[in-house]
KOLGU-4560 file (N, C-alpha, C; in nm, 3 decimals, padded with zeros to 5 digits):
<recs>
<n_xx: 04.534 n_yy: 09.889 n_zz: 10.466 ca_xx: 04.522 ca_yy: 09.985 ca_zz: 10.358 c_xx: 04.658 c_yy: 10.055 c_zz: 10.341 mol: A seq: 1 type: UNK>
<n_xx: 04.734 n_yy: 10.025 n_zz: 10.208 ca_xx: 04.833 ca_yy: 10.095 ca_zz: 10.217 c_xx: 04.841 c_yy: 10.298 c_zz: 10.187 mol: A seq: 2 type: UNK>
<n_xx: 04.946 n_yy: 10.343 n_zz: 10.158 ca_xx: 04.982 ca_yy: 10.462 ca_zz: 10.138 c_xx: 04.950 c_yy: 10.518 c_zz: 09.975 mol: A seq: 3 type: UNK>
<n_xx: 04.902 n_yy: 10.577 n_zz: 09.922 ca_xx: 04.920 ca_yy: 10.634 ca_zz: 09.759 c_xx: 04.966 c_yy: 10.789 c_zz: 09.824 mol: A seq: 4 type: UNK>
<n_xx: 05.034 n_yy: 10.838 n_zz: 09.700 ca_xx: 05.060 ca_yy: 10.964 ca_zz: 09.720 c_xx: 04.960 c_yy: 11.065 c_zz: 09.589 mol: A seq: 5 type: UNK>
<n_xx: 04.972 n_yy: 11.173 n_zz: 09.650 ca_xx: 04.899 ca_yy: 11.262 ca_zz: 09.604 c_xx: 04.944 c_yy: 11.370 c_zz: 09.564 mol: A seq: 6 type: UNK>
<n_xx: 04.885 n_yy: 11.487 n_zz: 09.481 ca_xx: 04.934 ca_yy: 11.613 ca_zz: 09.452 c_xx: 04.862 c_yy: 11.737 c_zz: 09.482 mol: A seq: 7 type: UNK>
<n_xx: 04.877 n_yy: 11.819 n_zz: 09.575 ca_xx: 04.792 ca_yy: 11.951 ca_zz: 09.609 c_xx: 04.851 c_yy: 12.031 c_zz: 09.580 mol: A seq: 8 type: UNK>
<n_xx: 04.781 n_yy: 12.176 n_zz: 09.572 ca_xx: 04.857 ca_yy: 12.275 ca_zz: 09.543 c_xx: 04.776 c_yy: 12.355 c_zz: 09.675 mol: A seq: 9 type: UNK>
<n_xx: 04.891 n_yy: 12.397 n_zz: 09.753 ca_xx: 04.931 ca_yy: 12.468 ca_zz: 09.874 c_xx: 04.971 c_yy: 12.632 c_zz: 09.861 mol: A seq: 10 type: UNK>
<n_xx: 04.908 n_yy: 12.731 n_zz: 09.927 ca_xx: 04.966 ca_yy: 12.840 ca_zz: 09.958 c_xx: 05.100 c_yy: 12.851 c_zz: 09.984 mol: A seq: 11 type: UNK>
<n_xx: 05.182 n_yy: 12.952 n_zz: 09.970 ca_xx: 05.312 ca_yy: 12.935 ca_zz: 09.998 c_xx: 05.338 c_yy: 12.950 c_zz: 10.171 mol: A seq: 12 type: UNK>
<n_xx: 05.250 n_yy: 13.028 n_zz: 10.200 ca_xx: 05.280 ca_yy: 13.004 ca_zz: 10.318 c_xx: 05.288 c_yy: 12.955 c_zz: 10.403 mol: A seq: 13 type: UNK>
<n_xx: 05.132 n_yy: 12.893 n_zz: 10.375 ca_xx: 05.134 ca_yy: 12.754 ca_zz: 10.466 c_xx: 05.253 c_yy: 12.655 c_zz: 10.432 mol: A seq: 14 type: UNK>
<n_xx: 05.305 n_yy: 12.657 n_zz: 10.348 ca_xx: 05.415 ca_yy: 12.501 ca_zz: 10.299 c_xx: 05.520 c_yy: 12.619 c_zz: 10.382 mol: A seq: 15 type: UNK>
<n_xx: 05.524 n_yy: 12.692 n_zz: 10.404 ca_xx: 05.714 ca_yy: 12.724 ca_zz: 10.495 c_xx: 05.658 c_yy: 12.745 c_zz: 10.619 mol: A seq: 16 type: UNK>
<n_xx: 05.518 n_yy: 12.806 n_zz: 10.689 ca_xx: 05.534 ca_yy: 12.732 ca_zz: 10.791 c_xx: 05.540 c_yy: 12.537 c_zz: 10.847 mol: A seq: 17 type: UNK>
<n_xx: 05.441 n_yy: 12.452 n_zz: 10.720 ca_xx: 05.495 ca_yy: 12.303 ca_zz: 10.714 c_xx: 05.604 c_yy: 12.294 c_zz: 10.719 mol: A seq: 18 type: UNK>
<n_xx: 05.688 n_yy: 12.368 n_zz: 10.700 ca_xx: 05.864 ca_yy: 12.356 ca_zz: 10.640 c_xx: 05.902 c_yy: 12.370 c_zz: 10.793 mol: A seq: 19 type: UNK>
<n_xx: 05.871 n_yy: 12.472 n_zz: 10.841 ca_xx: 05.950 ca_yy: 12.521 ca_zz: 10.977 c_xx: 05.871 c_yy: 12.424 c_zz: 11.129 mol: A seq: 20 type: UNK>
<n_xx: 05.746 n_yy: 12.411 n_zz: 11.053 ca_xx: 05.692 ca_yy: 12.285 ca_zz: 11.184 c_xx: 05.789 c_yy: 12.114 c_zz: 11.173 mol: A seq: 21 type: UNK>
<n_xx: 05.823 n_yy: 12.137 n_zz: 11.070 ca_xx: 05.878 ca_yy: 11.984 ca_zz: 11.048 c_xx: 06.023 c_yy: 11.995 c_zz: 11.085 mol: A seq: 22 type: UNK>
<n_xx: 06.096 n_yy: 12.070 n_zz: 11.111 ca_xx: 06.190 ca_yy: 12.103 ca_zz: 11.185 c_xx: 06.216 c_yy: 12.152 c_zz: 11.291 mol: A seq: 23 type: UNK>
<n_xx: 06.144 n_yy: 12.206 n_zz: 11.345 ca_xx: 06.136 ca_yy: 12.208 ca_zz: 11.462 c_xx: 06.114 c_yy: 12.104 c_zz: 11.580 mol: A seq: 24 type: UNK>
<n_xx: 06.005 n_yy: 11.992 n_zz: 11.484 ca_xx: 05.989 ca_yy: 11.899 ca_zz: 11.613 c_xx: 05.993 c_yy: 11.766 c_zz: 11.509 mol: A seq: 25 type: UNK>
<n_xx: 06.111 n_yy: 11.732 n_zz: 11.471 ca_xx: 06.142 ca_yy: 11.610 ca_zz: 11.424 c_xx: 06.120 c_yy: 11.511 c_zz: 11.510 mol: A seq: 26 type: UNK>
<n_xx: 06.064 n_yy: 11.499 n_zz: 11.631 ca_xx: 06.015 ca_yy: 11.401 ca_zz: 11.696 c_xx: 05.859 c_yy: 11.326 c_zz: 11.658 mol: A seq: 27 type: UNK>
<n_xx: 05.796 n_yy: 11.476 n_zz: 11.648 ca_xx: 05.640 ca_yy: 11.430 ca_zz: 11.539 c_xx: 05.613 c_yy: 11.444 c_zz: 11.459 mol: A seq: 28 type: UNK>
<n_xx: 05.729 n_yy: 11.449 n_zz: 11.368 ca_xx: 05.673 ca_yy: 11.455 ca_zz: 11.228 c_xx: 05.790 c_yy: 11.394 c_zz: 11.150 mol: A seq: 29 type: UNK>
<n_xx: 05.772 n_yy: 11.313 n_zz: 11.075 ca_xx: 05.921 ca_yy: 11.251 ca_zz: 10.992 c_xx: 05.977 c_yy: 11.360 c_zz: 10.873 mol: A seq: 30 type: UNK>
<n_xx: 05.820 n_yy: 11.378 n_zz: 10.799 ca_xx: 05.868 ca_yy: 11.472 ca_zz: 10.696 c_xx: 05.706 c_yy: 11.548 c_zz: 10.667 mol: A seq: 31 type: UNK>
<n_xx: 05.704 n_yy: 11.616 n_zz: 10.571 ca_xx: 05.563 ca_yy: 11.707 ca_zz: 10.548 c_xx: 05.437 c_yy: 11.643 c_zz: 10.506 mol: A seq: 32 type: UNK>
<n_xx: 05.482 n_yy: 11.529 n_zz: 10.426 ca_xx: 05.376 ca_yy: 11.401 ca_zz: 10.401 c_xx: 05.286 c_yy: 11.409 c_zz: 10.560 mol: A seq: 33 type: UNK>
<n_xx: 05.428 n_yy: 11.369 n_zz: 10.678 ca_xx: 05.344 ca_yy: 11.305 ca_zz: 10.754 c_xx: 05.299 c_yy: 11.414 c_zz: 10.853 mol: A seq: 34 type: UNK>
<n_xx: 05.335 n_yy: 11.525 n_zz: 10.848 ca_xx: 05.265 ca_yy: 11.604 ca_zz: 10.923 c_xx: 05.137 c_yy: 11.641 c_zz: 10.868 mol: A seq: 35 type: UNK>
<n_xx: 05.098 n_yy: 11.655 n_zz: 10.715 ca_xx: 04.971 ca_yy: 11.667 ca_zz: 10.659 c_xx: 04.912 c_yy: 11.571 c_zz: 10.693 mol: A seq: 36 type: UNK>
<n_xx: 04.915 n_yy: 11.412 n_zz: 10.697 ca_xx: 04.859 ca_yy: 11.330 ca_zz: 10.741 c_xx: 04.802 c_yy: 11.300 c_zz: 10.865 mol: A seq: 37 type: UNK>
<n_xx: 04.903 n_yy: 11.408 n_zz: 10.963 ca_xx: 04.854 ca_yy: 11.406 ca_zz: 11.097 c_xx: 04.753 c_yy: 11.539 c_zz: 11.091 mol: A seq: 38 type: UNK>
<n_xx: 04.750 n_yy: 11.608 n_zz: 11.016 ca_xx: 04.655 ca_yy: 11.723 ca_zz: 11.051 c_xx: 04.524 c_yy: 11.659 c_zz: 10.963 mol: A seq: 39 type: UNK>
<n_xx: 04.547 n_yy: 11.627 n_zz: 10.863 ca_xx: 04.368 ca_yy: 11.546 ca_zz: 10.795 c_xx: 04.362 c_yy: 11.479 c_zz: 10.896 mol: A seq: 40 type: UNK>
<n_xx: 04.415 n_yy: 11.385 n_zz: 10.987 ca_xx: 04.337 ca_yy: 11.253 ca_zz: 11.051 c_xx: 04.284 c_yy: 11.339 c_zz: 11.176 mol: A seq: 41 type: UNK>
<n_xx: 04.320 n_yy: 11.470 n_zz: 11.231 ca_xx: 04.250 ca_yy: 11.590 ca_zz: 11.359 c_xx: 04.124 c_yy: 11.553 c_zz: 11.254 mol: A seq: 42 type: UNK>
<n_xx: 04.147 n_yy: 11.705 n_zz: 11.144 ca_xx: 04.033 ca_yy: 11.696 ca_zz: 11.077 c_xx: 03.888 c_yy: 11.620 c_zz: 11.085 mol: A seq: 43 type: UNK>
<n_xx: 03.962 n_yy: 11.511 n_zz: 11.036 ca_xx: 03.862 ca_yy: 11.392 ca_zz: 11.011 c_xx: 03.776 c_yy: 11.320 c_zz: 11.139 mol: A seq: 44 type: UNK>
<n_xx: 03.841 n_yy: 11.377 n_zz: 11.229 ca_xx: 03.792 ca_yy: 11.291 ca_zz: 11.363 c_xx: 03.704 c_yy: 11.418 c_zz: 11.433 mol: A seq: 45 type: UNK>
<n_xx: 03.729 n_yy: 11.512 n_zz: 11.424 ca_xx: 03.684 ca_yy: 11.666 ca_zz: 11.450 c_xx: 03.522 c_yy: 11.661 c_zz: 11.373 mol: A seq: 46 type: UNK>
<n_xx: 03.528 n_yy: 11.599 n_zz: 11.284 ca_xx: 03.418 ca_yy: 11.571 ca_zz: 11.167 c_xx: 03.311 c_yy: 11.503 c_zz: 11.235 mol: A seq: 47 type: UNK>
</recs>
């Protein structure tokens, strides 16, 4: 199954802490795509 992208609209705050988690640990996260992707797939399994 490949990738589509999508469009949300985000609090501001949450997107600058996304901003400041994705820099901080550029080891797990490439960019904000994929850190959202890693927090739906918790989500989803949490479910």
């Amino acid at each position: 199954m490949g990738k589509k992208p999508i469009s949300a609209t985000i609090e501001e705050d949450l997107i600058k802490w996304i901003d400041k988690e994705v820099v901080r640990d550029r080891q797990k996260y490439r960019n904000k795509s994929h850190l959202i992707e890693i927090a739906l797939e918790k989500l989803k399994k949490e479910r």
